[in-house]
BARO-559722 format. One record per residue (C-alpha): residue number from 1; residue in three letters; chain; z, y, x. Coordinates in nm, 3 decimals. Each point is the difference from the previous one (the first is absolute). Last residue first. Layout:
N
<rec k="NUM" r="ALA" c="A" w="Z" v="Y" u="X"/>
...
! end
This chain:
45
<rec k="45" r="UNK" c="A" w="1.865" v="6.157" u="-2.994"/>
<rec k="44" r="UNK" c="A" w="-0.407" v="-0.030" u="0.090"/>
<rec k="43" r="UNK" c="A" w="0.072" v="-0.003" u="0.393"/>
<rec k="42" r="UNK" c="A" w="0.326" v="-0.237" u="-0.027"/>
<rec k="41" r="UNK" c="A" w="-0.157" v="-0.273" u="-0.257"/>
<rec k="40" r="UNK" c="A" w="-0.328" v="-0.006" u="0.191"/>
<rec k="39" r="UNK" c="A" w="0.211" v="-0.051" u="0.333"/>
<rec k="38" r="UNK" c="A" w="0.216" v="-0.268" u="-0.160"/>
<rec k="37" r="UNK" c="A" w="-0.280" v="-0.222" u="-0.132"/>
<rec k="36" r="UNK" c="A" w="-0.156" v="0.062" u="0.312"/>
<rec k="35" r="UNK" c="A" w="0.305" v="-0.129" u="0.227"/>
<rec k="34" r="UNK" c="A" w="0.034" v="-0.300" u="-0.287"/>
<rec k="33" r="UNK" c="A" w="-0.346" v="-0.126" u="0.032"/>
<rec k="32" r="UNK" c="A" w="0.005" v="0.014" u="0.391"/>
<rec k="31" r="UNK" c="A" w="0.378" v="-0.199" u="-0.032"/>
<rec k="30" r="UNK" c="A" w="-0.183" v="-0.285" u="-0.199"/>
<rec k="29" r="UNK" c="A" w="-0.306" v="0.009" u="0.245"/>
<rec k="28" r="UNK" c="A" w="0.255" v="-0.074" u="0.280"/>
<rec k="27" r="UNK" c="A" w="0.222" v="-0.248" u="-0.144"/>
<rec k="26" r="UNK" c="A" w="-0.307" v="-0.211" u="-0.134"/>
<rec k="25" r="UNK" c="A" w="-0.174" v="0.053" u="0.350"/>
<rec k="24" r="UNK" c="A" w="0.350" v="-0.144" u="0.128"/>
<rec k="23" r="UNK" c="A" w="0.023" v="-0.301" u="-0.231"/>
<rec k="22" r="UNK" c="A" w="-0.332" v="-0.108" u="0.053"/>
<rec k="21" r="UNK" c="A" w="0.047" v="0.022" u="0.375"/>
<rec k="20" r="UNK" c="A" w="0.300" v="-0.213" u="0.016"/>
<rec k="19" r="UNK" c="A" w="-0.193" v="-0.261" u="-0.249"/>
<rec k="18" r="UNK" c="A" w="-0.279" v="-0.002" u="0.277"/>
<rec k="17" r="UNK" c="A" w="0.264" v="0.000" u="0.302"/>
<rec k="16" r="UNK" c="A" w="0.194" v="-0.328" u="-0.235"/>
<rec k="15" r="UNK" c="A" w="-0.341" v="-0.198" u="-0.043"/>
<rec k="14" r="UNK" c="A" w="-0.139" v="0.070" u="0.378"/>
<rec k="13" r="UNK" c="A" w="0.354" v="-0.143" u="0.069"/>
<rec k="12" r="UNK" c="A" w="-0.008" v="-0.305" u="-0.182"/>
<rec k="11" r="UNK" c="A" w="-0.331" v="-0.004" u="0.101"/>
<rec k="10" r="UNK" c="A" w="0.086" v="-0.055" u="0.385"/>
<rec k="9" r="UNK" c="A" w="0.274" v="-0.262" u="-0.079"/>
<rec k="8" r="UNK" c="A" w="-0.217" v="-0.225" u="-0.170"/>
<rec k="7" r="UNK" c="A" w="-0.111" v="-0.095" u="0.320"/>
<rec k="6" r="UNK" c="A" w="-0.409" v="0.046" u="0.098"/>
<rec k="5" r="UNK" c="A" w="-0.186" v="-0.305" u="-0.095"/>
<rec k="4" r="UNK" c="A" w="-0.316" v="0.004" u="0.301"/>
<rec k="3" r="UNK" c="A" w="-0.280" v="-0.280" u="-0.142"/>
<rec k="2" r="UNK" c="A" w="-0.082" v="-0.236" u="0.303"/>
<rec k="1" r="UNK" c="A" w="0.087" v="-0.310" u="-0.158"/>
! end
């Protein structure tokens, strides 16, 4: 057999980086939403 099997171990941790990321580009267009939200609610009040 000359297939290469990489370890399971490697895309356990491709899995958890690529959740990780998810999470943080969530965070950070949640937070951008919320900063403009404020800044149209400050200039027009």
């Amino acid at each position: 057999m000359s297939t290469k099997r990489k370890p399971p171990t490697l895309q356990q941790k491709k899995e958890e980086v690529n959740r990780k990321a998810i999470i943080w580009t969530g965070v950070t267009v949640v937070l951008l939403i919320l900063i403009v939200i404020a800044l149209i609610i400050l200039t027009n009040g």
